[in-house]
C-alpha positions as CSV (number, residue, x, y, z in Angstrom):
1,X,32.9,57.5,133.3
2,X,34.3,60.7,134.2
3,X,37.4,59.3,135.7
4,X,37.6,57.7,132.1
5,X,37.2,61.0,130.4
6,X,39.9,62.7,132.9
7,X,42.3,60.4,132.2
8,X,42.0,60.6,128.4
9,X,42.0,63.9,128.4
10,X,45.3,63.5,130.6
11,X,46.7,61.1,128.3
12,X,46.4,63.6,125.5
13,X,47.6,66.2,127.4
14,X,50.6,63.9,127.9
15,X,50.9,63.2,123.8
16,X,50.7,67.1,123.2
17,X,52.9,67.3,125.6
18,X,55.7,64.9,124.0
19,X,55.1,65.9,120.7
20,X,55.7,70.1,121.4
21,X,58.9,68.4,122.8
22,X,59.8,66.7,120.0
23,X,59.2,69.5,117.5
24,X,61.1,71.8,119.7
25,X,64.3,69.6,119.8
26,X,63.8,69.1,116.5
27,X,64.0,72.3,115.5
28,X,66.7,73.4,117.8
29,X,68.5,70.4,116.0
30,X,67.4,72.6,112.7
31,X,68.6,75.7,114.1
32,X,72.2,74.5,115.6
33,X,72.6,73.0,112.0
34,X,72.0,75.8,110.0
35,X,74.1,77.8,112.7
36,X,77.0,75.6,111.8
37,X,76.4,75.7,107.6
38,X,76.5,79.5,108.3
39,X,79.6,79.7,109.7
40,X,81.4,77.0,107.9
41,X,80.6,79.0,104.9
42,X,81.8,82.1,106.0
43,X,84.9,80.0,107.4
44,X,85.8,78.6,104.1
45,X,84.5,82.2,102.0
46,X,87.7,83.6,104.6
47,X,90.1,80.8,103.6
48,X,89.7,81.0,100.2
49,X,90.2,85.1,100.1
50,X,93.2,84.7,102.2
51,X,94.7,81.9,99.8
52,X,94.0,84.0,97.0
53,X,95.6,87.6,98.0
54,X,98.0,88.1,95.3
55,X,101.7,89.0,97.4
56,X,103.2,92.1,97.0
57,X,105.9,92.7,94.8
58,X,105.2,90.2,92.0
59,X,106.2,91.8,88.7
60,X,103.9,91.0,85.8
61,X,105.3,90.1,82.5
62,X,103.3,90.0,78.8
63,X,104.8,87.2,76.9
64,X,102.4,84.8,74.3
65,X,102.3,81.4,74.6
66,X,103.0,78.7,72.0
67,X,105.6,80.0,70.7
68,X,108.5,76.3,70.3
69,X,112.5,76.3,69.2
70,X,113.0,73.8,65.9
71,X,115.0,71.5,69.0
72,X,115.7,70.9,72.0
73,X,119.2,72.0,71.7
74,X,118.4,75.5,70.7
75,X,119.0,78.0,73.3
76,X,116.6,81.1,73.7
77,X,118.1,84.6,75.2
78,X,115.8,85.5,78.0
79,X,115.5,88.7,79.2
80,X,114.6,87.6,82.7
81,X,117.0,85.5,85.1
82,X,115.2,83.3,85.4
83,X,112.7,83.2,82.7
84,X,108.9,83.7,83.3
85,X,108.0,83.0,79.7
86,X,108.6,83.6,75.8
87,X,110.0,81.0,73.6
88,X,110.8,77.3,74.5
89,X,111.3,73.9,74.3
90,X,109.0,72.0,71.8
91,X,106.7,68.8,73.1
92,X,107.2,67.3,74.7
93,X,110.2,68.4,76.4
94,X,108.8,70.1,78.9
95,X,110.1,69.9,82.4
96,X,109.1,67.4,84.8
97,X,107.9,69.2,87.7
98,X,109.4,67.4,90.8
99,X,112.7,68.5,92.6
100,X,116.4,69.2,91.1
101,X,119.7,69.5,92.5
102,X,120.8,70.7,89.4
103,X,120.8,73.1,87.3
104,X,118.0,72.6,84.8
105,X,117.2,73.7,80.9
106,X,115.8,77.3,80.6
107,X,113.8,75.8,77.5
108,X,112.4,73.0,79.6
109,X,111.4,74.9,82.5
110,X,109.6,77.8,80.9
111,X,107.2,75.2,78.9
112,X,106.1,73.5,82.6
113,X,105.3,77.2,83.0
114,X,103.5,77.3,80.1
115,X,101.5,74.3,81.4
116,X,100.8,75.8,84.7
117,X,104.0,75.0,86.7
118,X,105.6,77.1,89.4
119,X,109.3,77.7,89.0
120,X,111.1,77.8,92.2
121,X,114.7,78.5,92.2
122,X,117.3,79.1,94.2
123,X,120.9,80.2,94.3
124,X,123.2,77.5,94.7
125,X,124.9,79.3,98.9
126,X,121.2,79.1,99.9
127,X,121.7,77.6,103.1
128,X,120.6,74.0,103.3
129,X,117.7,74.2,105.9
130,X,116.1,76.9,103.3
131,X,116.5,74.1,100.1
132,X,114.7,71.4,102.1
133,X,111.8,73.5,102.6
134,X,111.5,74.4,98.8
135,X,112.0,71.1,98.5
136,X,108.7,70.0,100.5
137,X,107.0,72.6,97.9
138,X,108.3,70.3,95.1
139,X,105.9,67.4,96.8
140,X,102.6,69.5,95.4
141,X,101.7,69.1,91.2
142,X,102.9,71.8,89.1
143,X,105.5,72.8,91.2
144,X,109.4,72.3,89.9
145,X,112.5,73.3,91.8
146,X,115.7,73.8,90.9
147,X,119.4,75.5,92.0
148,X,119.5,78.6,89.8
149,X,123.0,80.6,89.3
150,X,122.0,83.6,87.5
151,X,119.5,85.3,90.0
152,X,119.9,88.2,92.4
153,X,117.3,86.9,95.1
154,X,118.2,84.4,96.9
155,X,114.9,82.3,96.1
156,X,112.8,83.1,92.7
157,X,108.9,82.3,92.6
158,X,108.4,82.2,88.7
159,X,105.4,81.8,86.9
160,X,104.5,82.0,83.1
161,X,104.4,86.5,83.1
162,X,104.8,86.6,86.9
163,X,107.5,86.9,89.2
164,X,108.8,87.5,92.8
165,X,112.0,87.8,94.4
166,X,112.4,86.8,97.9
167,X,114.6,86.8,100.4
168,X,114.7,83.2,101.4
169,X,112.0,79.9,102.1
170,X,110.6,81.0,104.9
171,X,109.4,83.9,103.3
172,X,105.0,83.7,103.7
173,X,104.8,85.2,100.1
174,X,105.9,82.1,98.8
175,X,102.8,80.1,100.2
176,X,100.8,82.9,98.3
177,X,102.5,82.9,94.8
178,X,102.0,79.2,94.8
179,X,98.3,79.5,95.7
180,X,97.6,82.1,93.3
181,X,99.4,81.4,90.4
182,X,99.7,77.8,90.4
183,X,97.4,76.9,87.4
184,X,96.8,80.8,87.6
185,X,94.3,82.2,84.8
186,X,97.3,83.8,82.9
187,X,98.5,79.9,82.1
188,X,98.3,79.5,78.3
189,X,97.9,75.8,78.7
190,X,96.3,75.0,81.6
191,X,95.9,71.3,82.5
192,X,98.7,70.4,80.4
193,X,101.1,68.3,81.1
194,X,103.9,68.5,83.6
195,X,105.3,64.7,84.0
196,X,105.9,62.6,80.4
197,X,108.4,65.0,80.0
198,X,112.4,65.7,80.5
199,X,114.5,65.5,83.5
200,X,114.6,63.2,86.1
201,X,113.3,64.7,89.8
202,X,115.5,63.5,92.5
């Protein structure tokens, strides 16, 4: 009888045993997981505020949106070179966003911008390695390139009231003008369009 009694009590022991075991694996498990959440969050809250600095030197512009020529063959006198906004082409000739070798329509370009686009252009002697990096930007929506005579800068971020000149592609600003105004919140039409329009990307 008391042998009985010992080893029940030393069974139980046992269970008591296994199940303070269990609980404290389980909530180490607990722990190491909420651990992890804590710093994936803080992770991501650091990603997100370093793809969202605003790079210096962007100039900011105040023109209104939806304002259209009467056609697509009327030509607008920007004050900017290139243009980060103002009048433009009616719908839908907007510009396809995409890639140009060309020179593209002032008219065209500007209403992508309107939608959201970034304008990336470049002067024509930028050296070749340089255009198929903007290029590679062109892969990403709302983003159009094009060759652009007219410009100072060698390479031109552009978007609708925002611009920055820079000295070349492998500038890190560029990375950060796309990030931030991409879709930015000064886009009159955000959302809008930017295929189902003019131009052929190549």
């Amino acid at each position: 009888m008391v042998r009985q009694q010992r080893e029940e009590r030393r069974k139980a022991f046992e269970r008591q045993q296994r199940q303070w075991l269990i609980t404290r694996i389980a909530f180490g498990i607990l722990g190491l997981l909420v651990v992890a959440g804590v710093a994936y969050g803080l992770f991501r809250w650091n990603e997100d505020q370093q793809n969202n600095v605003r790079p210096e030197g962007v100039r900011d512009f105040a023109y209104a949106g939806s304002d259209h020529t009467a056609s697509l063959a009327e030509t607008v006198a920007y004050e900017e070179s290139p243009p980060v906004g103002g009048r433009h082409a009616a719908a839908p000739y907007w510009q396809n966003c995409g890639y140009y070798d060309a020179p593209i329509q002032n008219e065209s370009a500007v209403h992508s911008l309107e939608h959201g686009a970034v304008w990336l252009t470049y002067r024509p002697d930028l050296p070749q390695d340089q255009i198929d990096v903007l290029r590679e930007k062109a892969e990403q929506t709302y983003v159009l390139v094009s060759p652009y005579g007219d410009q100072e800068a060698p390479v031109v971020a552009s978007s609708w009231n925002h611009q920055l000149e820079l000295d070349g592609s492998d500038d890190e600003r560029l990375d950060q003008f796309i990030r931030t105004f991409r879709q930015g919140p000064d886009t009159p039409e955000p959302g809008a369009a930017c295929q189902n329009g003019v131009g052929t990307p190549v």
